[in-house]
VOGU-3710 file (C-alpha; in Angstrom, 3 decimals, decimal comma):
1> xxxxxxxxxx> -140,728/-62,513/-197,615  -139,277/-64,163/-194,829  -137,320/-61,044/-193,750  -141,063/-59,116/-193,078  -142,630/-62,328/-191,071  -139,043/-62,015/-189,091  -139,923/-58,445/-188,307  -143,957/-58,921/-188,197  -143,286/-61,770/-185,158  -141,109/-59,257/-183,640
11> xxxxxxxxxx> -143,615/-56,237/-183,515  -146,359/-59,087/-182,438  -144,099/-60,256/-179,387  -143,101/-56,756/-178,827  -146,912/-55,937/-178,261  -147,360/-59,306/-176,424  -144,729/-58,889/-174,023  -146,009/-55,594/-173,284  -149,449/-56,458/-172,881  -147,830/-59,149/-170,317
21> xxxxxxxxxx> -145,741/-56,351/-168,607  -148,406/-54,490/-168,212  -150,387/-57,372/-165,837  -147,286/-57,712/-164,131  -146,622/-54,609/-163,102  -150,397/-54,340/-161,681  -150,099/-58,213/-160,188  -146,453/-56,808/-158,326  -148,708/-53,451/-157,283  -151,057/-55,294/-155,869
31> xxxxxxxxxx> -148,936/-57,809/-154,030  -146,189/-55,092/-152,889  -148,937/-52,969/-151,266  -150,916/-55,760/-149,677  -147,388/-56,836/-148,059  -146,789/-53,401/-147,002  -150,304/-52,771/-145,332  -149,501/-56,299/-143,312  -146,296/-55,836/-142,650  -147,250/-52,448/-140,922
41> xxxxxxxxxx> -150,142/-54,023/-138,972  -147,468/-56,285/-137,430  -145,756/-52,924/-136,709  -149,097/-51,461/-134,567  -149,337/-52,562/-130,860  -152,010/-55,156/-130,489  -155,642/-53,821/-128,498  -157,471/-55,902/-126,810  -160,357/-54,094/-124,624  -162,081/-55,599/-121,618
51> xxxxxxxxxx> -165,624/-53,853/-120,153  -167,747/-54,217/-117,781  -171,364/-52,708/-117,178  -171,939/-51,442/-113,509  -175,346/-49,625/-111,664  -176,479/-48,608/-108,317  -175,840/-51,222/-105,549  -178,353/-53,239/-103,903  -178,955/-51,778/-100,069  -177,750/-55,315/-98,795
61> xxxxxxxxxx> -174,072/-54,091/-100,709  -174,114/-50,987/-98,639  -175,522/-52,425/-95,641  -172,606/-52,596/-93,296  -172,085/-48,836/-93,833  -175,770/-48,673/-92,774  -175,202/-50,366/-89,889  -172,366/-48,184/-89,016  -174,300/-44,831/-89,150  -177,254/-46,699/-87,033
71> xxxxxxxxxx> -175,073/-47,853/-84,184  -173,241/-44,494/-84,037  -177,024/-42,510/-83,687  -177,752/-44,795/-81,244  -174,798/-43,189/-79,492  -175,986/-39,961/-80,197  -179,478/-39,696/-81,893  -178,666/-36,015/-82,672  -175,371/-36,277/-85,221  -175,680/-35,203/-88,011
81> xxxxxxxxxx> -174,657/-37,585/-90,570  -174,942/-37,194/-94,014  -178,077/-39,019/-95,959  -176,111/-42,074/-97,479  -178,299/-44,091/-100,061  -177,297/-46,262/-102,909  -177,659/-43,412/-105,140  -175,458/-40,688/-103,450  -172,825/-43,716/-103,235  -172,781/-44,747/-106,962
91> xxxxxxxxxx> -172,555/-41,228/-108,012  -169,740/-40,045/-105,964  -168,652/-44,064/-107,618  -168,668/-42,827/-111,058  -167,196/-39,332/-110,199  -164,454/-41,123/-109,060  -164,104/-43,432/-112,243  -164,181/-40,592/-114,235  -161,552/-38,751/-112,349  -158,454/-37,614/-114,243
101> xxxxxxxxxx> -155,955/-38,014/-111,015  -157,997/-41,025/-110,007  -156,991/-42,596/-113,401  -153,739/-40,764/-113,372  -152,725/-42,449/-109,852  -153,804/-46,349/-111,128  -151,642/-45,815/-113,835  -148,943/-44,894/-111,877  -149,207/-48,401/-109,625  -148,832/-50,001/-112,589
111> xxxxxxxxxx> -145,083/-48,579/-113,675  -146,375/-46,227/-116,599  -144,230/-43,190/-116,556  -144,956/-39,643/-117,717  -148,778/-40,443/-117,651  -150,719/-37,882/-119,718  -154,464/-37,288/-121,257  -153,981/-38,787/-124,429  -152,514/-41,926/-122,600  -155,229/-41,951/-120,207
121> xxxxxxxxxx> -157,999/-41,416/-122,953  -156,159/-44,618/-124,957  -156,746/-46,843/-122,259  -160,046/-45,493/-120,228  -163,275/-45,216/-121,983  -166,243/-44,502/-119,469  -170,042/-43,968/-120,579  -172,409/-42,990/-118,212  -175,982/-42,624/-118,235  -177,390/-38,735/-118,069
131> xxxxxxxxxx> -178,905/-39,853/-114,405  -175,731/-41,819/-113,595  -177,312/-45,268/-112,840  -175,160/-47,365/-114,976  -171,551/-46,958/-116,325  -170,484/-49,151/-118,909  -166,300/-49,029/-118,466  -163,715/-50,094/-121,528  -159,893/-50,704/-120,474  -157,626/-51,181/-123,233
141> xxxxxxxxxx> -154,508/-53,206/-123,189  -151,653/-55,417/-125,294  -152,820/-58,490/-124,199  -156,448/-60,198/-123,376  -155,512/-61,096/-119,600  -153,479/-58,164/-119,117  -156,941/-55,763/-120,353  -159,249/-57,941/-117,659  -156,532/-57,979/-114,983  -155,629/-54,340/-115,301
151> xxxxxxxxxx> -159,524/-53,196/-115,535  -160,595/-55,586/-112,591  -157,628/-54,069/-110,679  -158,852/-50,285/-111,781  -162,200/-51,204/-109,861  -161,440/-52,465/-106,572  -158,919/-49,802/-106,701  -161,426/-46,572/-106,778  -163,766/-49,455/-104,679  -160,669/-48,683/-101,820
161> xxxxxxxxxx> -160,287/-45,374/-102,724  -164,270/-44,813/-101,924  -164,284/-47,047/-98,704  -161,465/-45,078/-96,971  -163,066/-41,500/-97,721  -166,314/-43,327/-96,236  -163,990/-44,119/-93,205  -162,273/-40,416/-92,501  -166,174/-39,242/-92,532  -167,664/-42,082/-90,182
171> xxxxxxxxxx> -164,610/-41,770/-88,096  -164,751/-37,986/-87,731  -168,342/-38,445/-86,755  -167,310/-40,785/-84,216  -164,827/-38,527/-82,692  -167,224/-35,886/-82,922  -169,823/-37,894/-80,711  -167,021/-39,170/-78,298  -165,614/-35,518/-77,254  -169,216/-34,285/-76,853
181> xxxxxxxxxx> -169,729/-37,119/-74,646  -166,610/-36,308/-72,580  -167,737/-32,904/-72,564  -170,667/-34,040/-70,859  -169,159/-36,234/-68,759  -166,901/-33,719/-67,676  -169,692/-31,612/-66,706  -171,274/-34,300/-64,732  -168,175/-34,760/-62,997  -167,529/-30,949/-62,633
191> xxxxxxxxxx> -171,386/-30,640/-61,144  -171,104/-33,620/-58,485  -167,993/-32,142/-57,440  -169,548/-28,776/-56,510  -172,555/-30,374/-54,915  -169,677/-32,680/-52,583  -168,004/-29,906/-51,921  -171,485/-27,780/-50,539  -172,594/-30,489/-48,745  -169,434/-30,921/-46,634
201> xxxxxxxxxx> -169,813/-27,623/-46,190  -173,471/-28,096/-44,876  -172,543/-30,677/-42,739  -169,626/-28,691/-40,857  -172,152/-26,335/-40,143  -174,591/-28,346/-38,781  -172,241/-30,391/-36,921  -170,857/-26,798/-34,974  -174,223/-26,021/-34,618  -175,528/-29,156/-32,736
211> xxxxxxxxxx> -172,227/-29,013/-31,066  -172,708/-25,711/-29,489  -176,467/-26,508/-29,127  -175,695/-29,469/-26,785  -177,262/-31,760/-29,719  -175,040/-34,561/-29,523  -177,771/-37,695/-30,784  -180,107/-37,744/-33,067  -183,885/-36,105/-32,473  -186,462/-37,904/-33,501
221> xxxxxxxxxx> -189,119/-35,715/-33,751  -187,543/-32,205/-33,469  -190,940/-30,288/-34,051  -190,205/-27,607/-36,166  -188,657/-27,083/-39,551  -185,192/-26,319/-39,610  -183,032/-24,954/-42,808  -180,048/-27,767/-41,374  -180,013/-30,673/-40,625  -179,546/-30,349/-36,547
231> xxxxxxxxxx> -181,574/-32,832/-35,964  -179,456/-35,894/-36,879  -177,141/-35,136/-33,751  -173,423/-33,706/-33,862  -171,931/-37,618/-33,731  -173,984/-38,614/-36,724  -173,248/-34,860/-38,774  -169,566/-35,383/-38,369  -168,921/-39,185/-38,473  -170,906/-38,563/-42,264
241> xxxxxxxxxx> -168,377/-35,508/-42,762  -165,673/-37,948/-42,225  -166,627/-40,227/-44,302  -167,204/-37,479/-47,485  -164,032/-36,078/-47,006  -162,035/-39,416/-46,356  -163,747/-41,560/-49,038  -162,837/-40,940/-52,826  -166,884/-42,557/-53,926  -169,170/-39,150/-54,402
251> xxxxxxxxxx> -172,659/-40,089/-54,536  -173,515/-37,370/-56,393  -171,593/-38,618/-59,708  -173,880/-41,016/-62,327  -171,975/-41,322/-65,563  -173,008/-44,449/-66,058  -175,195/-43,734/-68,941  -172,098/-41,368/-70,568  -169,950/-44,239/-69,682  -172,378/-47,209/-71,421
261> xxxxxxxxxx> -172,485/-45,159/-74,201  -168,470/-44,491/-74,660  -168,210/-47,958/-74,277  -170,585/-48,658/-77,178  -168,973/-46,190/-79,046  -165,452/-47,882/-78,776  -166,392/-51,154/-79,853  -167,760/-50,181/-83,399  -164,943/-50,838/-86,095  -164,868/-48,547/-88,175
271> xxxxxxxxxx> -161,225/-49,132/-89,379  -162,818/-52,424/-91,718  -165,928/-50,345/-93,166  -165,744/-52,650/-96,916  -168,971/-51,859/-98,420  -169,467/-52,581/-102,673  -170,316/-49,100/-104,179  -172,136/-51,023/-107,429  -173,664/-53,842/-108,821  -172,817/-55,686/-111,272
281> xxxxxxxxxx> -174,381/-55,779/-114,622  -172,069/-57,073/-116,643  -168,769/-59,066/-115,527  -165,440/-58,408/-116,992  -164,070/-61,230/-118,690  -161,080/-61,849/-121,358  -161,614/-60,728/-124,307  -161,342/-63,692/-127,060  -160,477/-61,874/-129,780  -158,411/-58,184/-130,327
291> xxxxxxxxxx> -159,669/-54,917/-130,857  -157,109/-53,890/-133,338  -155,334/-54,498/-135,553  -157,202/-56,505/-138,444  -154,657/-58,284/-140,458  -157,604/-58,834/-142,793  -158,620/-55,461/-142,921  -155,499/-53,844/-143,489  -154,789/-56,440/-146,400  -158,487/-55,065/-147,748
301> xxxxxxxxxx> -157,249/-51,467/-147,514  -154,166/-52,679/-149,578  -155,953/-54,153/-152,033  -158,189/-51,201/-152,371  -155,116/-48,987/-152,461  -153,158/-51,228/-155,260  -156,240/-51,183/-157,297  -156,114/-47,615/-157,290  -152,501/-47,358/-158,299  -152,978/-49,933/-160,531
311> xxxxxxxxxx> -155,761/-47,616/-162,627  -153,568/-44,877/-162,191  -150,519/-46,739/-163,752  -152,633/-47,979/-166,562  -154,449/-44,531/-166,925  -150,587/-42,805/-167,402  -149,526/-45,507/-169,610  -152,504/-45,066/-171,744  -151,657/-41,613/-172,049  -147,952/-42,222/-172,619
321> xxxxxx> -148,518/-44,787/-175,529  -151,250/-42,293/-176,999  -148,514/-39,625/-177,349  -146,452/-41,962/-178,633  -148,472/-43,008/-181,535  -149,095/-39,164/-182,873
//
C-alpha cells in the first residue's frame, strides 16, 4: 500500500513539475525575446527630426533686390531685366531645396563621405504644395541639436546659394548697361571730335580768305549772306583757330549726362545683394523627444512575438504529449 502512494506522488509531481515547466519555458520566451527586441533597439542609431514650414516671402523680404533692379532702370530704363516677384523667387527657392546636388553639396560641408540617394533620402524629406507656396522641410539626425543645427544650416545655405545666382544676373545686367553706356559715350566723343576737327577746318578757310580779301577786323554789318564766316575779320578767325588747336577743352563734347549716369551706376552694391527668399511659417526648433527608436515599442513587438512562440511551443507540445499517450 505504501509502495503505490510512493509511486502515485511520483506520477502526481511528475505531472506537476511539468505543468510548472511548461510556464517556465513560456515566462523565459517571453522575457528572452523582450530582451532581445531592446537590446537591438539600443543597437539602431537614434532619429531625431527637426522641420520647419516655409511660403512665399513678404515683398519687404525681397525688397532690397527690388531696389536694386529700380536703381539700375533708372540707369537705363530700357534693360531688360527679368520680372522678379515673390513667387518666381520662392519657386526657383524650393527647386533648389529639392535639388539632388544642392543636397549632395551640404552634405559634403558637413564631412559625410560617399554621399548617395538613399543617404540623402534618410536625412531630407521635402513636401511641397502642387502650386509651390509652402514647403514643409524634415532633417533627420542622431541627436536633437545636431537635427536643428544641421537643418537651420541647410537653409541659409541654399538662402546663399540663391543670393549669389541673384548677384551673377544683377551684375551681368549692370555690365551690360555700363558698356552700352561707354558705347555711347564713345560715340559722343567720336562725333565732337569730327565736328572739332571740321570746324578748324572752317576756320583756316575763312581766315585765308579774309586774309587775301584784305579783311583783317571784324564787319559789322557785312550786307550779304555769306557760306563763311568772313565777316569776323582774319585776327579774330585765326586767334579762335589757335585756341581750338592749342586747347585740349572741345566744346562740342557733353557727356555729362553718360557720365552722371556711370557714376550712378558705380555706386550701387551689388556685391551685398542679401535678400530672404521665404517666410517663415513655422520655426525650427529642437526636437524634445526622438523619432526612432521606441524602446517601448520594440519591447511591445517582443511581447507580441514571445506570445506567438509561446502558442507555438505549447501547440507542439500538445501534439507531442498526444502521440505520446496512443
Amino acid at each position: 500500500m505504501d509502495i503505490l502512494n510512493f509511486i502515485w506522488n511520483v506520477i502526481v509531481l511528475k505531472e506537476k513539475l511539468i505543468k510548472q515547466w511548461k510556464y517556465l519555458a513560456l515566462l523565459v520566451v517571453i522575457i528572452t525575446t523582450s530582451m532581445v527586441m531592446i537590446s537591438y533597439s539600443s543597437i539602431v542609431k537614434d532619429k531625431w527630426v527637426s522641420d520647419t514650414i516655409l511660403a512665399q516671402p513678404y515683398y519687404t523680404e525681397i525688397l532690397v533686390l527690388d531696389n536694386i533692379i529700380d536703381e539700375l532702370k533708372t540707369v537705363n530704363e530700357n534693360v531688360d531685366i527679368e520680372d522678379i516677384n515673390s513667387e518666381s523667387i520662392f519657386k526657383q527657392y524650393v527647386e533648389m531645396l529639392n535639388s539632388y546636388d544642392v543636397k549632395s553639396e551640404y552634405l559634403n560641408t558637413l564631412g559625410f563621405n560617399d554621399v548617395n540617394g538613399s543617404l540623402i533620402d534618410g536625412v531630407f524629406k521635402l513636401n511641397n504644395t502642387p502650386d509651390n507656396t509652402l514647403i514643409e522641410i524634415k532633417y533627420t539626425s542622431n541627436s536633437g541639436k545636431k537635427s536643428f543645427k544641421e537643418l537651420t544650416g541647410y537653409i541659409n545655405f541654399t538662402k546663399d546659394k540663391l543670393n549669389k545666382r541673384y548677384e551673377k544676373i544683377l551684375l551681368s545686367y549692370k555690365k551690360a548697361i555700363f558698356n552700352n553706356l561707354q558705347i555711347k559715350k564713345a560715340i559722343k566723343v567720336k562725333y565732337s571730335k569730327e565736328k572739332l576737327l571740321n570746324e578748324i577746318k572752317l576756320l583756316k578757310m575763312s581766315s585765308q580768305v579774309a586774309g587775301s580779301a584784305g579783311v583783317n577786323n571784324p564787319i559789322i554789318n557785312p550786307g550779304v549772306t555769306m557760306s563763311l564766316p568772313i565777316s569776323l575779320g582774319s585776327k579774330v578767325l585765326i586767334s579762335q583757330l589757335n585756341a581750338f588747336e592749342k586747347n585740349e577743352f572741345n566744346p562740342y563734347l557733353d557727356s555729362s549726362s553718360i557720365d552722371a549716369k556711370i557714376s550712378i551706376l558705380n555706386d550701387i552694391n551689388i556685391d551685398e545683394v542679401n535678400f530672404t527668399p521665404y517666410h517663415i511659417i513655422k520655426s525650427a526648433s529642437i526636437p524634445k523627444y526622438k523619432s526612432s527608436p521606441s524602446h517601448f515599442k520594440f519591447m511591445l513587438l517582443g511581447v507580441i512575438l514571445s506570445l506567438i512562440l509561446s502558442m507555438v511551443i505549447l501547440y507542439l507540445q500538445i501534439i507531442w504529449e498526444e502521440k505520446n499517450d496512443k
